[in-house]
N, C-alpha and C positions, 0 to 999 in steps of 0.2 A: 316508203322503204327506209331501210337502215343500213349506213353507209359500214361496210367491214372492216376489220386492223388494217388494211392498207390507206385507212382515213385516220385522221386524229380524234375521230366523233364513233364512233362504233367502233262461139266466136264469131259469127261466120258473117261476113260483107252483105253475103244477100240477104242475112235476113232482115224483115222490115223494120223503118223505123221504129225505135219504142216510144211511149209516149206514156207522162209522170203521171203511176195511179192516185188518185183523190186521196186528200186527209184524211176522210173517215176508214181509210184503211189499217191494219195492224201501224205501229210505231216502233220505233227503235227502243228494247230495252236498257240500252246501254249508257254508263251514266259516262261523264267526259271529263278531265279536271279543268280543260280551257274551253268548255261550249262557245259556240259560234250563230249568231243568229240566223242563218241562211234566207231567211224570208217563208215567204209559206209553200214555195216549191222545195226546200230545206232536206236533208236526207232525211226529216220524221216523214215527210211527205211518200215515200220508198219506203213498201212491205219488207225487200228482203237484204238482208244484211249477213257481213264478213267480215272476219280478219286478215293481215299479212303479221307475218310475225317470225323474229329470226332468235340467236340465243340471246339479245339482250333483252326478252320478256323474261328469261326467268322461270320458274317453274310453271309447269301450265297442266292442270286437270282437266282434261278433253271432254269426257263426259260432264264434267259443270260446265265449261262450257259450251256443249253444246243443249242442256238444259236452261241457261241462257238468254236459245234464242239465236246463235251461231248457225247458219245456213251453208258456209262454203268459208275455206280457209285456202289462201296461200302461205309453203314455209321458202323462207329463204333457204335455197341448193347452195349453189356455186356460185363462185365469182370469178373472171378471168380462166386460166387453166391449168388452178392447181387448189383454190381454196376453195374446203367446203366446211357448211357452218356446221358447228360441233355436235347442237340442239337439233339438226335436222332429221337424222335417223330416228333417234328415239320420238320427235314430236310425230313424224309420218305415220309411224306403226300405232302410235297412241290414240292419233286426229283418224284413221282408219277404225281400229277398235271400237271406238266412240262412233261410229257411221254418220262423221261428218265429211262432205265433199271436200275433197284436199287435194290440192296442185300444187308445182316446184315453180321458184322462179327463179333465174340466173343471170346476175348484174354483170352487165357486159364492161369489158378491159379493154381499153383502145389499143392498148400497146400488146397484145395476143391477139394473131392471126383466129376469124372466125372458126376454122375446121379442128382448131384443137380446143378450143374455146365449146363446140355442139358438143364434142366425143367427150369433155369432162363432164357436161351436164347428163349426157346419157349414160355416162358409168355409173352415176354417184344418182341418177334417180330412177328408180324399176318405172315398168309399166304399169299402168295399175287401171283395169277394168273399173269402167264409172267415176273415176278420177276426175280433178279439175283440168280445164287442159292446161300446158306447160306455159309461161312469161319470160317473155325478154326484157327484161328492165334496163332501158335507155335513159342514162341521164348522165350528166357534167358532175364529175366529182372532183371538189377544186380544193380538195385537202389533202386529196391521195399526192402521198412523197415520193412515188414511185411513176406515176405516169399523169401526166400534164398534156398530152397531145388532143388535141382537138382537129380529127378530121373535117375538109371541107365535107358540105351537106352531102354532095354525089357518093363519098367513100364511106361516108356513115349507111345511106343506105343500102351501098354495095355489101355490104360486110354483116347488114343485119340481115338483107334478106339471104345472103351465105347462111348465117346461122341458122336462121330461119328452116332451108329447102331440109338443111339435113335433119332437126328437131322433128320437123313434120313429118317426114319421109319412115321418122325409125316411130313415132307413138302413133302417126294414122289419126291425125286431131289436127286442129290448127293452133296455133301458136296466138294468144295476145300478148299485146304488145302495154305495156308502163313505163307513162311519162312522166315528166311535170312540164311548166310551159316556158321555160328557153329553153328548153333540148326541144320542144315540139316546134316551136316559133321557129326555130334556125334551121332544122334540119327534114322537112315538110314530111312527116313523121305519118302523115295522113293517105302519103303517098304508100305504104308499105302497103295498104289495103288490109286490115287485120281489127278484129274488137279491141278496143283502144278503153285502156285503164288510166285516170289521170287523176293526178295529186291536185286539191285544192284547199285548202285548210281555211286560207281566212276569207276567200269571197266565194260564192255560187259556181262552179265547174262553170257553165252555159257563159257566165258572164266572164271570166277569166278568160276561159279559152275562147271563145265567139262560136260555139260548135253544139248543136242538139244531140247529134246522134252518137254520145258516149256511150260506153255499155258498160262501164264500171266506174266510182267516183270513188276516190280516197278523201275523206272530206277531214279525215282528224286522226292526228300522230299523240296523243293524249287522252285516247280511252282507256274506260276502266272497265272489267267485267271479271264477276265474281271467276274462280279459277285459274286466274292470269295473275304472276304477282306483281307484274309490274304493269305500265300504262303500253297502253298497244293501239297498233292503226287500227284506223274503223274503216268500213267499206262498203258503198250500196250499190247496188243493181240497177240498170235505170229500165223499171216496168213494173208490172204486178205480177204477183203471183203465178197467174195463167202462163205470160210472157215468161219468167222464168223457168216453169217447165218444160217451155216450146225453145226455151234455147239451151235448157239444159240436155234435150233431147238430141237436138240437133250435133251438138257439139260431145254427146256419146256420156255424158255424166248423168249418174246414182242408178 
């Protein structure tokens, strides 16, 4: 994710484990400016790949993208309860046009009470039939000039599963949840019970966070793919194919 002006710098629990399909499966066609060697469970290891991406990508042709090779996008919504990103309207209607899976995600404000904090994310994103479902992006943002406060772990997840009941309540979807690993380490993140999206860029998800059953990996803030002008996060899937359609299903997307 990409931290907003208030920086100085910018689903479902029961379904079964997944488990990483074989190399000789499709690869990532996506090329990187800082590749990362992951080892050979590596995201080329993972058929299905995505983007998150907010207005610091820049121009974006949706249709090249998802010629691509693009299977599911998040755009950055909201943040707190009152910013919303400038690119996000127009990239929705375009990442829909283009009939690529496309979900909101809205970077939580410590200092904005959760209930006004749900109500801006539900103004500022429609419903949308077959859609991605919606993310709560949990993280320490230690550049924001405007709030510094660091709840204990209890009130972090008092406040997220606040957001949470009413997200879920008004789209009829569940809610995942993006981390990276000291918001997850400190604030038992695992506890929310929700498909758990996590940033790992320089070493293996598994091995960073000590945890198998991710259902999404952020593996690289430095991709490059034709239709994007500028570098954007990568994102895989942890299953094959098949598994993707069984939790695409489930979770009411395409």
């Amino acid at each position: 994710m990409t931290f907003s002006r208030r920086t100085t710098l910018m689903g479902l629990a029961s379904l079964p484990l997944l488990s990483a399909p074989s190399l000789s499966l499709a690869r990532s066609r996506f090329d990187d400016n800082d590749p990362i060697n992951f080892g050979a469970r590596g995201p080329a290891s993972f058929p299905v790949h995505g983007i998150d991406a907010a207005r610091f990508q820049g121009q974006m042709n949706w249709r090249q993208i998802k010629r691509e090779g693009v299977q599911f996008a998040w755009l950055k919504a909201t943040e707190g309860g009152d910013l919303l990103d400038p690119e996000f309207k127009a990239n929705w209607k375009a990442a829909k046009r283009a009939k690529i899976p496309v979900g909101a995600y809205h970077f939580y404000y410590f200092c904005t009470d959760p209930d006004t904090q749900a109500k801006w994310f539900i103004k500022n994103v429609p419903r949308l039939k077959g859609g991605m479902p919606p993310v709560l992006d949990l993280e320490w943002n230690p550049f924001s000039p405007t709030c510094t406060l660091r709840p204990p772990a209890a009130e972090v997840r008092r406040v997220a599963n606040r957001f949470i009941d009413i997200v879920e309540q008004h789209y009829q979807t569940k809610v995942v949840i993006y981390t990276a690993l000291d918001f997850w380490d400190g604030n038992n993140v695992a506890r929310l019970r929700r498909d758990n999206w996590l940033r790992s860029t320089a070493k293996h998800v598994e091995q960073r966070f000590g945890v198998k059953d991710w259902r999404f990996w952020q593996y690289s803030s430095t991709g490059v793919i034709k239709g994007i002008e500028k570098e954007v996060d990568l994102n895989c899937f942890n299953g094959s194919q098949d598994q993707w359609a069984r939790w695409m299903k489930a979770n009411g997307v395409g």
